[in-house]
Phi, psi and omega in degrees: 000130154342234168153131199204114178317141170328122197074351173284124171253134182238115145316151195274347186269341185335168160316293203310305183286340153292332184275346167290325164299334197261001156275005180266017184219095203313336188281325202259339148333315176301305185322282209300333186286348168279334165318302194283346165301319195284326184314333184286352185277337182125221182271113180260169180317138152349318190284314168260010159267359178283317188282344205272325150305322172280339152321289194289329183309307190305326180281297184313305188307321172304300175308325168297323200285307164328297163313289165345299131357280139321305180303316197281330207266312174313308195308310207300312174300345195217001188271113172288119173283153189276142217240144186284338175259153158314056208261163168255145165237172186004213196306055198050047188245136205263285206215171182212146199227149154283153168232116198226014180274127188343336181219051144284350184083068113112310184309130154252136190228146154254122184270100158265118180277151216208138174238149195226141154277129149009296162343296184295312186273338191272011171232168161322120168235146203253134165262112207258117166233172181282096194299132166357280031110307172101017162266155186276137201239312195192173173210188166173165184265137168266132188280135148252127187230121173310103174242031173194169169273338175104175173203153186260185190160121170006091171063355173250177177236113166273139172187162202240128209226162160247102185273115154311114169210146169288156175210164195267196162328281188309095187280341151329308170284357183258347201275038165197171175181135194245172175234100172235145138351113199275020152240027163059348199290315182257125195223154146247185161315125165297147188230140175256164171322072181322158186243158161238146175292347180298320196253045175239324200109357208245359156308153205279162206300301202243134178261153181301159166289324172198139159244160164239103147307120193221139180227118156293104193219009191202161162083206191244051182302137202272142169292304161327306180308318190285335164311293196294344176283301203284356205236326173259009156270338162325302157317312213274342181077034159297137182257013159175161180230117170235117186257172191191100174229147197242309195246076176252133180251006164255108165325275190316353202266340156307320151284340198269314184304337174271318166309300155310350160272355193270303199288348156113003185264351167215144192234119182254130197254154170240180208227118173279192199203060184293347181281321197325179152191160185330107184120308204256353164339288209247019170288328158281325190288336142341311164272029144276340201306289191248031130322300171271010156276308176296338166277333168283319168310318176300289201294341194263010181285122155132342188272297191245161184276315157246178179236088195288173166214109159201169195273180193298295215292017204215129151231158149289130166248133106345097188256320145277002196242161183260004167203190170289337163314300194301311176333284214275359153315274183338303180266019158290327197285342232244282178206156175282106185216182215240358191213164138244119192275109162250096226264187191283162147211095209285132149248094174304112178320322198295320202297344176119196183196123104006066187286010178271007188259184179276125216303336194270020180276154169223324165313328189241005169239048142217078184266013156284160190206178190259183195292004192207127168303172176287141133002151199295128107128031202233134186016063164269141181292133173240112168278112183262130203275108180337289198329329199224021151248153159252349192191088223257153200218156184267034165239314146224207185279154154257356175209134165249183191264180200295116155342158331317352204311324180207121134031284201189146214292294162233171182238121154323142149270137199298122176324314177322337208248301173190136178229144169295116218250112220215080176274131191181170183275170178295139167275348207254201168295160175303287172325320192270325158323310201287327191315287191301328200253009181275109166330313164315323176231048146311126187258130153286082198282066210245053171291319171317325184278334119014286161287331182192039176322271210263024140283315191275340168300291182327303156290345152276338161280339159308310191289291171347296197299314141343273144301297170287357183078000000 
């Protein structure tokens, strides 16, 4: 493989890449040794640069068809069909997305989403693509942009990325693409190129307002739980939920996630895990987390204006607004930023329970929290301006797109304003639980129940009753 500065397009035809086709080939061996023969003779005749041209004319065609060939023969052998699920290939490279939004400065990118071995990420890497048509089109180095810390496992090291490539106008000359190595010793499988309606062109005048990006990759998720989490973003005036899980071993809670995909409020995706291994789904199934959040961001650009990330056991709340419309107006008015930044507020289980709610609710029959929100900047919830991240992380962005577009990176949100509302058991060391969970000094964090106490009862025992009997 080639080696090509960042953004630089190489032609599929070069010198270099033909003479790698043309040492597979005993006919353009001769040729060239009759060139180098007639040169030892001196100036040869009229006759024999005519002939020695319509040879070569006759050889580029040979070579092309030849390349052609090759080029059709690699797709058939190695071509992933675009999968209605999430899956994996060769080194774990998931999908590739076009990017076509306005405030690249003018720049088209193809986005590969990625789980990489060691191996792998610690060398160049090239994004080799395809024209339609299945001739080898260009190629360019991929900017690698980190979106996890990674994790080891018997002798390896994993970690997850958003791969970066330039692409020209002609989105056409992009449609497959494979990722090798700029010693070519590692490749994957071709892929083609996912579309968005932004690069389709078919975005809505006026676009929806927000989706949740979610990847379930950890804990034991309750079918209860999940009504009442989807029934008070409902309230809250989210406009679609994209879950995305690899080990589920509760059924019911897999069916109430498809009943809710019947009715169009929620798209449910599963996640292949090829590093997993028997035992261990959900300790590994970690590095999927934020694949599937960037895939879900990817595919949907040009559909919402913004992008949350928060978990089944988390809501973001409104503390003065009755919903996220209203909310993220505000805080547009505040600062040109590419994130809004939420910080926690643990409602600890240890912290009590509320026995007047209905016991199989759980968010609204734990409405204590501890007396103090989490620290500026410490495992925070984020809603993201479509327009202006590149590379999602489930707490924030880790790359925006290029200034002037925004300011700043994130806006803390003021608690006063909205806080990320985090039901769960304590997490921390022993000591610092007892600290956090003493009842005495417990706040009663019942903005949820406030805003939308008996609606969201009201709508989960409907829904319940509905689904579950």
């Amino acid at each position: 493989m080639l080696n090509y500065a960042p953004g630089e397009v190489a032609s599929a035809t070069s010198t270099e890449e033909l003479a790698w086709i043309s040492r597979h080939s005993r006919q353009t061996y001769l040729f060239l040794s009759y060139i180098c023969w007639l040169r030892g003779m001196g100036k040869p005749p009229r006759r024999v640069i005519a002939t020695a041209g319509f040879a070569l004319l006759l050889l580029l065609l040979c070579t092309w068809s030849l390349s052609d060939i090759k080029d059709k023969a690699t797709i058939n052998k190695n071509f992933f069909e675009d999968p209605v699920d999430l899956e994996s290939i060769g080194q774990f490279v998931y999908s590739a997305y076009f990017d076509t939004r306005p405030t690249l400065n003018g720049r088209k990118y193809v986005r590969v989403i990625t789980v990489l071995d060691t191996k792998a990420y610690e060398k160049e890497l090239i994004c080799q693509f395809m024209h339609q048509s299945g001739h080898l089109s260009f190629s360019t180095v991929a900017k690698r942009s980190a979106i996890g810390a990674g994790m080891g496992h018997k002798q390896h090291y994993y970690k997850e990325f958003v791969l970066s490539c330039p692409v020209a106008d002609d989105l056409s000359s992009a449609t497959f693409v494979f990722i090798q190595t700029g010693d070519a010793s590692l490749r994957s499988q071709v892929m083609r190129v996912r579309h968005n309606p932004l690069s389709l062109g078919q975005s809505p005048n006026t676009p929806r307002q927000i989706i949740n990006c979610v990847s379930v990759t950890f804990g034991k998720p309750d079918e209860y739980r999940l009504i009442e989490w989807l029934e008070a973003q409902r309230l809250l005036k989210m406009d679609k939920v994209q879950l995305h899980f690899h080990h589920m071993t509760n059924k019911n809670f897999e069916s109430v996630a498809q009943a809710y995909s019947a009715e169009g409020f929620v798209y449910v995706r599963k996640l292949g895990c090829p590093f997993c291994e028997a035992g261990q789904e959900e300790s590994l199934g970690l590095l999927l987390m934020s694949p599937a959040i960037n895939q879900c961001f990817y595919e949907n650009l040009g559909r919402y204006t913004y992008t949350a990330v928060f978990d089944l056991d988390e809501i973001i709340v409104p503390q003065q607004h009755p919903d996220y419309p209203t909310l993220l107006s505000a805080l547009e008015k505040r600062a040109n930023t590419s994130s809004f930044a939420f910080r926690n507020w643990y409602h600890f289980s240890e912290l009590g329970e509320d026995s007047s709610v209905d016991p199989k609710m759980y968010m609204l029959r734990h409405p204590y929290s501890t007396k103090q929100e989490s620290p500026l900047g410490y495992s925070i919830k984020s809603i993201h301006k479509s327009c202006c991240v590149v590379a999602l992380h489930n707490h924030f962005s880790w790359e925006d797109v290029p200034k002037p577009n925004t300011q700043s990176g994130h806006l803390p949100v003021p608690i006063d304003l909205g806080l990320n509302e985090h039901y769960k058991k304590c997490h921390f060391d022993e000591k610092t639980c007892k600290e956090m969970t003493n009842a005495t000094l417990r706040k009663d964090g019942s903005r949820l129940l406030q805003l939308m106490g008996e609606q969201l009862t009201a709508a989960f025992q409907s829904k319940t009753k509905q689904l579950l009997g």
